[in-house]
Backbone as a printed PyTorch tensor [residue, N CA C, xyz], in Angstrom:
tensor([[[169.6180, 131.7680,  68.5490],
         [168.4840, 131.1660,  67.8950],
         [167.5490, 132.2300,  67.3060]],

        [[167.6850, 133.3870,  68.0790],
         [167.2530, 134.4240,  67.4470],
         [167.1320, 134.8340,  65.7410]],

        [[168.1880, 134.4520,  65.1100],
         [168.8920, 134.6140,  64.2430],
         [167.8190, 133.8620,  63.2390]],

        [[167.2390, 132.7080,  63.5800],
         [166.3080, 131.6580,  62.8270],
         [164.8810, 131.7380,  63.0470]],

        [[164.4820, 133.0190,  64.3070],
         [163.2110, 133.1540,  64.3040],
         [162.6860, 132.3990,  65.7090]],

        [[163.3880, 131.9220,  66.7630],
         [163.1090, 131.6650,  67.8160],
         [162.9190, 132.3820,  68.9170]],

        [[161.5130, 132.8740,  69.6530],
         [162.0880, 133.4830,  70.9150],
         [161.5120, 135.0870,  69.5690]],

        [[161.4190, 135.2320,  68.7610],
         [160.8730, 136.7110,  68.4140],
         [159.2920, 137.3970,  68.8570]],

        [[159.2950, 138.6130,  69.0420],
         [158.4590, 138.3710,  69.8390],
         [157.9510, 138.4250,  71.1100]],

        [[158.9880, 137.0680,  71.9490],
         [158.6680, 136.3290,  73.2590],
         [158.6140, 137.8210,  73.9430]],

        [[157.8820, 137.9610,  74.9170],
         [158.1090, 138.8680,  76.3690],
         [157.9110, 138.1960,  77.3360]],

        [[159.0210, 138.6040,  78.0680],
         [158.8710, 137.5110,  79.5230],
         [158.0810, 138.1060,  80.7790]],

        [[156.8280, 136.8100,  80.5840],
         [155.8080, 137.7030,  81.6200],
         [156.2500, 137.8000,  82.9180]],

        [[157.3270, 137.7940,  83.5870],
         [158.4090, 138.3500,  84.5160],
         [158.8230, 139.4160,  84.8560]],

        [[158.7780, 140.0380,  84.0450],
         [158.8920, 141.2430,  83.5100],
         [158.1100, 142.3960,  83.5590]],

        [[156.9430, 142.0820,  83.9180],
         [155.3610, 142.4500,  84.2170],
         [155.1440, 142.3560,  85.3890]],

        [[154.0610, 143.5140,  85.7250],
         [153.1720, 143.5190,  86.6480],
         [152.2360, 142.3760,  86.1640]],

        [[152.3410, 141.9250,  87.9770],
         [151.4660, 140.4110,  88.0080],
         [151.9160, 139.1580,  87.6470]],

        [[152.8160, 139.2120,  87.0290],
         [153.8730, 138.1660,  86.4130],
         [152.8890, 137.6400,  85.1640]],

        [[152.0260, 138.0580,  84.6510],
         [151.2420, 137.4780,  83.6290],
         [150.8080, 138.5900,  82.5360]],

        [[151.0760, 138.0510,  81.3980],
         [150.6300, 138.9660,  80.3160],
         [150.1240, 138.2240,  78.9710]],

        [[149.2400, 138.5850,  78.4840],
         [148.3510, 138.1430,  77.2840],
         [149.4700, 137.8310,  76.1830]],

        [[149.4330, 136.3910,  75.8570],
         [150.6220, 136.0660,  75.1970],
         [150.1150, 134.8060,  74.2250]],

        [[150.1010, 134.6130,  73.0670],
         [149.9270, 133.4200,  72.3560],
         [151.4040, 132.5550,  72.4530]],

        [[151.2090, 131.2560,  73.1830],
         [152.1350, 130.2210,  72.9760],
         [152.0700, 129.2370,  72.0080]],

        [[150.5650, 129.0120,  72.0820],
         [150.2220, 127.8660,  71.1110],
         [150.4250, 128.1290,  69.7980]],

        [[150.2870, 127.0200,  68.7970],
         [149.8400, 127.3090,  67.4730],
         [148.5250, 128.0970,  67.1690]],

        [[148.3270, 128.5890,  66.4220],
         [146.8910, 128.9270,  65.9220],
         [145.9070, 128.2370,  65.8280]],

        [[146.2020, 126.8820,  65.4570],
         [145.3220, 126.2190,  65.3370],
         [145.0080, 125.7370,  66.8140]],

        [[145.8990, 125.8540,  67.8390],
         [145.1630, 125.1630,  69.0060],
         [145.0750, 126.4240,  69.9850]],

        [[144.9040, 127.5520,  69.4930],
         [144.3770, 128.4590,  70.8060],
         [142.8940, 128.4820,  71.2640]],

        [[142.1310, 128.2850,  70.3320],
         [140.4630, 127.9000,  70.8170],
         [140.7060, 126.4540,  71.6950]],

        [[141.6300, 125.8830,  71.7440],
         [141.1450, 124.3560,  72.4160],
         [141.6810, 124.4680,  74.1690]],

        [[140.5590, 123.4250,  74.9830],
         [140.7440, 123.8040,  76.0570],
         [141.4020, 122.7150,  76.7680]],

        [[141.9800, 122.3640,  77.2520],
         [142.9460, 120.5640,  77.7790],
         [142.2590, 120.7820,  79.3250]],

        [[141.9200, 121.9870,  80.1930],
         [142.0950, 121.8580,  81.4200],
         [140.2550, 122.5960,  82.0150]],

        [[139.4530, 122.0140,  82.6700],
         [138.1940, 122.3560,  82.8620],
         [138.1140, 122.1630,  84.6200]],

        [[138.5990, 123.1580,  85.5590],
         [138.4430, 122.2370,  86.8430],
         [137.0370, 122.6600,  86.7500]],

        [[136.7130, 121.3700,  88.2490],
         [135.4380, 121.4460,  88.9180],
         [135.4370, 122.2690,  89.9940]],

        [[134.2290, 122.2750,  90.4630],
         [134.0260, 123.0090,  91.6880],
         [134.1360, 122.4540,  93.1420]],

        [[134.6600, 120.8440,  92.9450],
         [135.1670, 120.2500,  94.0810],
         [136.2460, 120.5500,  94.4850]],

        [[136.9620, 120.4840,  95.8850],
         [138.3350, 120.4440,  96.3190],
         [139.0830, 121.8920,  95.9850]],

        [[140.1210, 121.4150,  96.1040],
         [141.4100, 122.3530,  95.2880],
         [141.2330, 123.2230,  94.0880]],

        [[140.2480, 121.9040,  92.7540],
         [140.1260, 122.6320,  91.8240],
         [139.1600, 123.4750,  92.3750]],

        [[138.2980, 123.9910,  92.5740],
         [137.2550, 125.0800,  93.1980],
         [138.1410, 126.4880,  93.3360]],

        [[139.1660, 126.1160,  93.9740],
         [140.4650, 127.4780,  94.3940],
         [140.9820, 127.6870,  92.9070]],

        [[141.5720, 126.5390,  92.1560],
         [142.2200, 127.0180,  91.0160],
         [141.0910, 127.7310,  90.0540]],

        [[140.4420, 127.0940,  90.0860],
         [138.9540, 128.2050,  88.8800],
         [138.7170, 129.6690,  89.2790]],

        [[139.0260, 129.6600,  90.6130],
         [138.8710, 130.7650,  91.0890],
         [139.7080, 131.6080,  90.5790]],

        [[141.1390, 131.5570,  90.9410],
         [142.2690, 131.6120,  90.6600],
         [142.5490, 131.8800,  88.9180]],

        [[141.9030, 131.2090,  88.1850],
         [141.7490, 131.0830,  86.4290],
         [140.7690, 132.4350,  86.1380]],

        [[139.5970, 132.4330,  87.0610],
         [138.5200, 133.5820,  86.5690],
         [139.2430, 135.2180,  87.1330]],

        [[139.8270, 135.3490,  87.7950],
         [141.2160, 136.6330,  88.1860],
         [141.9760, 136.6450,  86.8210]],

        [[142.6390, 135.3050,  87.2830],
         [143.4470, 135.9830,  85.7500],
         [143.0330, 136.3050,  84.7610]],

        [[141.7700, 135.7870,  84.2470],
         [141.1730, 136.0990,  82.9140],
         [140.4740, 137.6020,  83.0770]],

        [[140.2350, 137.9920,  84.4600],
         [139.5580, 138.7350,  84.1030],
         [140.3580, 140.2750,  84.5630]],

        [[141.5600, 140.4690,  84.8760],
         [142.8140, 140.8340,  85.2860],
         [143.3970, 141.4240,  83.3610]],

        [[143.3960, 139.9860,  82.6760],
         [144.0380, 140.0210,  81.0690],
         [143.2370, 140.7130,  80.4740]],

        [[141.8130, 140.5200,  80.4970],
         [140.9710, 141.5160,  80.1050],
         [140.6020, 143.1930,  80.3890]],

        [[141.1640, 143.0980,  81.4440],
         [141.3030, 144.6630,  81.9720],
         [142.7530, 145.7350,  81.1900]],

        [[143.6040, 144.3690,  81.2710],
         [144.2910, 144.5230,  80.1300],
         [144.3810, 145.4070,  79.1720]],

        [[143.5130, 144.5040,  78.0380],
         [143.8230, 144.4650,  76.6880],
         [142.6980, 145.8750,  76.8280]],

        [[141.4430, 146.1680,  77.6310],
         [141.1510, 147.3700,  77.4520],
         [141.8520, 148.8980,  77.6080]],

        [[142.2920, 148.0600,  78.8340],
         [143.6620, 149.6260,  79.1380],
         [144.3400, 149.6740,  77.9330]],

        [[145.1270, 148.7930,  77.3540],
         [145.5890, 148.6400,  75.7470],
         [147.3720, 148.6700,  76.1750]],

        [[147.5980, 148.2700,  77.8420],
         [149.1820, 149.1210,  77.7820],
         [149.1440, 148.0590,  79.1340]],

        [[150.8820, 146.9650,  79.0570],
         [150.9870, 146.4000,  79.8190],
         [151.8230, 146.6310,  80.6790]],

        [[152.3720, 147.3520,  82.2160],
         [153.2760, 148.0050,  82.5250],
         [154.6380, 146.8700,  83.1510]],

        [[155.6250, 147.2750,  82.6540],
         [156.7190, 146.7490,  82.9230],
         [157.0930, 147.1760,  84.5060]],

        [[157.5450, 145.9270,  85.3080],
         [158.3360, 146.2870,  86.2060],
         [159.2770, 147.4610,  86.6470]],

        [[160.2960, 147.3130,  85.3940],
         [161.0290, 148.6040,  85.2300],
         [160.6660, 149.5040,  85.5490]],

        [[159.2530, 150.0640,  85.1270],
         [158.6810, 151.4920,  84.9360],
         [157.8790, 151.7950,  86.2960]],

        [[158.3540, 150.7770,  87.1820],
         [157.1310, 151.4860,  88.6210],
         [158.6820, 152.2370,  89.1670]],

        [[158.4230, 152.8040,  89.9510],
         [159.1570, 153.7060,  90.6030],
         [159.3310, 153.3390,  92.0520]],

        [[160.6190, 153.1060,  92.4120],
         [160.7620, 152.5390,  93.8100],
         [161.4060, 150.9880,  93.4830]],

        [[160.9580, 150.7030,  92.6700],
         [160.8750, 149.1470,  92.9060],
         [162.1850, 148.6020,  91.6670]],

        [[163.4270, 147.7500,  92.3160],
         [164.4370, 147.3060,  91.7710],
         [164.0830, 146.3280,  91.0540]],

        [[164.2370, 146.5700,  89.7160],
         [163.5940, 145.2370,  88.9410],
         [165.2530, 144.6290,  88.7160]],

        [[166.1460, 144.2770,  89.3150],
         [167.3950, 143.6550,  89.7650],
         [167.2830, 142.9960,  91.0580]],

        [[165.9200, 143.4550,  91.8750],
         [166.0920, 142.6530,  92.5750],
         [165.3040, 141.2150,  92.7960]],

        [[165.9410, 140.2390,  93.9130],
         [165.7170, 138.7820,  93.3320],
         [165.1630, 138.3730,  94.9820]],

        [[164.7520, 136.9010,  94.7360],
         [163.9180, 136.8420,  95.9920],
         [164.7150, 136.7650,  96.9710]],

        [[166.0360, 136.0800,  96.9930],
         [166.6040, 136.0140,  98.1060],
         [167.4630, 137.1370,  98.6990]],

        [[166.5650, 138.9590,  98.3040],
         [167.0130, 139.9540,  98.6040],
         [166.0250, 139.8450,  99.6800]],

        [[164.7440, 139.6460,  99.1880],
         [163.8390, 139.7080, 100.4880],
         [163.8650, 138.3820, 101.4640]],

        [[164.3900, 137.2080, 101.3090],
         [165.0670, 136.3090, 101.9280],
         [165.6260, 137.2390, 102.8550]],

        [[167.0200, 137.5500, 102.6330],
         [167.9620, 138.2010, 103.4500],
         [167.4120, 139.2410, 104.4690]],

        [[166.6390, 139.8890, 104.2440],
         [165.8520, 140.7360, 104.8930],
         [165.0170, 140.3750, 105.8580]],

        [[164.3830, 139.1920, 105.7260],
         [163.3870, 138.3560, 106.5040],
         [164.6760, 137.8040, 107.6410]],

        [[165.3930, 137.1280, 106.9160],
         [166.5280, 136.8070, 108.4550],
         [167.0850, 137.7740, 108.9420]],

        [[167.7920, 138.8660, 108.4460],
         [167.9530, 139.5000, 109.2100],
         [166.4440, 140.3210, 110.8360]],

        [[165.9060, 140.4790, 109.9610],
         [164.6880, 140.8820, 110.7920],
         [164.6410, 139.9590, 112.0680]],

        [[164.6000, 138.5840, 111.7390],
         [164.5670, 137.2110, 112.7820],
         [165.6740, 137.5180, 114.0710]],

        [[166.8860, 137.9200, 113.2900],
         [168.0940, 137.7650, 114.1020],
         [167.6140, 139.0370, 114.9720]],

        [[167.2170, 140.1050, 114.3850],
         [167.1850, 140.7860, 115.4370],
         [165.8070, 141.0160, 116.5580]],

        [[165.0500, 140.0160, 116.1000],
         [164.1710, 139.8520, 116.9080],
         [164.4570, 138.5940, 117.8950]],

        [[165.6270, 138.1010, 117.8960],
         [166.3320, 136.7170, 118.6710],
         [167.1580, 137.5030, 119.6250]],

        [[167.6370, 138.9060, 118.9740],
         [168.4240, 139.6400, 120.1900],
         [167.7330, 140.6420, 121.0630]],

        [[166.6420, 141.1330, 120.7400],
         [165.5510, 141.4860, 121.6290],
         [165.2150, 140.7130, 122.7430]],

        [[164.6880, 139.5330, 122.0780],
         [163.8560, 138.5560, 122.9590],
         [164.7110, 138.2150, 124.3270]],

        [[165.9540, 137.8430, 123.7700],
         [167.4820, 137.7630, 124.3940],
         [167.3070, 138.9030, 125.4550]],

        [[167.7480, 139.7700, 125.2850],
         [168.0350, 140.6890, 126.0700],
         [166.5100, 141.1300, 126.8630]],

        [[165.6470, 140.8840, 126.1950],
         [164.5140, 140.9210, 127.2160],
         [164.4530, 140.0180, 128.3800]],

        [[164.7030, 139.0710, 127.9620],
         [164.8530, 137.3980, 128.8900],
         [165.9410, 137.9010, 129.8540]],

        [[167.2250, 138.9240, 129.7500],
         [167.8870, 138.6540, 130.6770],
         [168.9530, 137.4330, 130.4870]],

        [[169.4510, 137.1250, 129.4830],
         [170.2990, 136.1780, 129.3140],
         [171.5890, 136.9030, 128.2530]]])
């Protein structure tokens, strides 16, 4: 689809530190418009919270002027996937089941 102009462009904020990066999805004409306003009751209270980070995270951003890719930290497998750290978490379990075990005397 590439080929017709789809997807040019795109960067997958995945790909990124933070998983979020300053990105126009909309049309032009609807990037000033706002669909979503929480309140300061409940849940929404956490998500606004949550909205004023990111905005102000994107803005730190666009001053730094440079968005760093996963790839480029050092140490860190950008191949790897969650159920690497899945696997890791059970293993950890199992061997804290054979501790406990052998502590118990069984």
């Amino acid at each position: 689809m590439k080929q017709y102009g789809d997807g040019v462009g795109y960067r997958n904020p995945h790909e990124f530190e933070g998983d979020d990066i300053s990105q126009q999805y909309l049309p032009d004409a609807l990037v000033e418009q706002r669909y979503y306003v929480p309140r300061d009751q409940g849940d929404e209270a956490t998500v606004s919270a949550r909205m004023a980070v990111l905005d102000s995270a994107r803005q730190a951003v666009r001053e730094a002027g440079r968005q760093r890719r996963k790839q480029d930290r050092p140490g860190v497998d950008p191949m790897a996937s969650m159920s690497d750290g899945l696997n890791a978490h059970n293993e950890s379990r199992k061997r804290l089941a054979e501790t406990q075990k052998r502590d118990a005397g069984t």
